[in-house]
N, C-alpha and C positions, 0 to 999 in steps of 0.2 A: 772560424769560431770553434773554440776549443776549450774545453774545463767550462763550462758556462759562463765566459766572458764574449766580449763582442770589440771587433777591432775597428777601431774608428782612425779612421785617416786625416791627418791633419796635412796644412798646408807648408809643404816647406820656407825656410827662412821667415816663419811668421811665428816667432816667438811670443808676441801678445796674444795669438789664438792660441799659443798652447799652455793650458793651466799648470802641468807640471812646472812653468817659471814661475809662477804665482807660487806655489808650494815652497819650491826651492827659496825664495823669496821668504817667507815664513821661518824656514830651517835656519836662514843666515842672518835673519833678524833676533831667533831667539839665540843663538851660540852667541851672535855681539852683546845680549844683553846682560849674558851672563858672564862675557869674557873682558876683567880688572886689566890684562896684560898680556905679557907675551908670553903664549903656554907652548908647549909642545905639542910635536907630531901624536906621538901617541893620546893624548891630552883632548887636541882638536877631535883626533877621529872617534874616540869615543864619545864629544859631545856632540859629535855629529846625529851619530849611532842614536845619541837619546832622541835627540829634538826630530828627526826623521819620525819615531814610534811614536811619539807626541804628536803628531797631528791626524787629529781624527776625519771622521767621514762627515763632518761639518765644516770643516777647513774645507774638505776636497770637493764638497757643495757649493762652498762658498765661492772660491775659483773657479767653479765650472759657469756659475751663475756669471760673475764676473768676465768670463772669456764670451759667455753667451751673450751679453750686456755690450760688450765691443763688437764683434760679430753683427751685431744687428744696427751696429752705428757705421761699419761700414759699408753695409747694403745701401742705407738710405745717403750715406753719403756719394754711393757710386751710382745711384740711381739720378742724381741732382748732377751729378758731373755728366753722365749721358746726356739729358736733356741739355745743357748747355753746350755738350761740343756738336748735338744734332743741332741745335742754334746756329754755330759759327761755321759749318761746313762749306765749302764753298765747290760747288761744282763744275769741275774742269770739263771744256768741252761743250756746253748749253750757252746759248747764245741769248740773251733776253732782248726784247723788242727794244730798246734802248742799247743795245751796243750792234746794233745789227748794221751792216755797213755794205753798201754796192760795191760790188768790184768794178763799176765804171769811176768810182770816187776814189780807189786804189793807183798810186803813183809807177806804174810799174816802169815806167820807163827810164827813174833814175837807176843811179850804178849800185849795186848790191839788193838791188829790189825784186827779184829773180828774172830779170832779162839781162843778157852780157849786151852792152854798148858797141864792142867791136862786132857781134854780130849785124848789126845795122847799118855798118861803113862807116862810124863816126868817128875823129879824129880826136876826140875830146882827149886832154893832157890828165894824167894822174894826178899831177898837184891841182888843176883845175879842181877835177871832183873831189879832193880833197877841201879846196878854200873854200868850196860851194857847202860841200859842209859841215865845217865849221861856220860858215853865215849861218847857215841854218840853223845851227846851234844857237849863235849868235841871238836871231831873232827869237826863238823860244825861250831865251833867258833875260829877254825885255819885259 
């Protein structure tokens, strides 16, 4: 805080919250309105130069109010999108009295069910456990 200004921080890459595009906006509205054709370098920049000094401290209200006006439509917008994605959350890990399931009701004994088969001496064929399930399959797509 220096010379009796106060430095306000804006949000980067968020050109609608910052008024100075609203201004500039202003500037490039009035040069087109004034400009019949193709002028020159020198031409532009001094009609720059004017329309710049031409906008007063009601312009620069106006835009503030305007960026303040948006600003507050995204608050209430992010406030509404919260509440919905706290709606859609889904919690990994909690088990609800409806998916709850006995490990006596748990198949462990087929082949990739975390028991190895050859630990138990069984001679079972690889394509076997393969045809067994695709049966399986099979019947779940009955």
């Amino acid at each position: 805080m220096g010379h009796g200004f106060t430095v306000l921080r804006l949000p980067p890459y968020h050109c609608d919250l910052n008024p100075i595009e609203l201004v500039w906006n202003l500037v490039k509205q009035n040069i087109e309105s004034k400009n019949a054709g193709s002028i020159s370098l020198p031409v532009l920049k001094q009609m720059t130069a004017q329309s710049i000094s031409e906008i007063s401290k009601e312009d620069w209200i106006k835009c503030c109010h305007s960026v303040k006006h948006i600003e507050d439509e995204y608050w209430c917008c992010d406030a509404l999108m919260e509440e919905e994605v706290e709606r859609i959350v889904i919690n990994i890990g909690i088990v609800s009295s409806d998916e709850e399931c006995d490990e006596d009701e748990m198949d462990y004994d087929r082949p990739g069910r975390g028991t190895d088969t050859a630990d138990k001496g069984s001679s079972t064929d690889s394509a076997d456990e393969i045809e067994t399930s695709a049966s399986d399959i099979q019947l779940l797509l009955e």
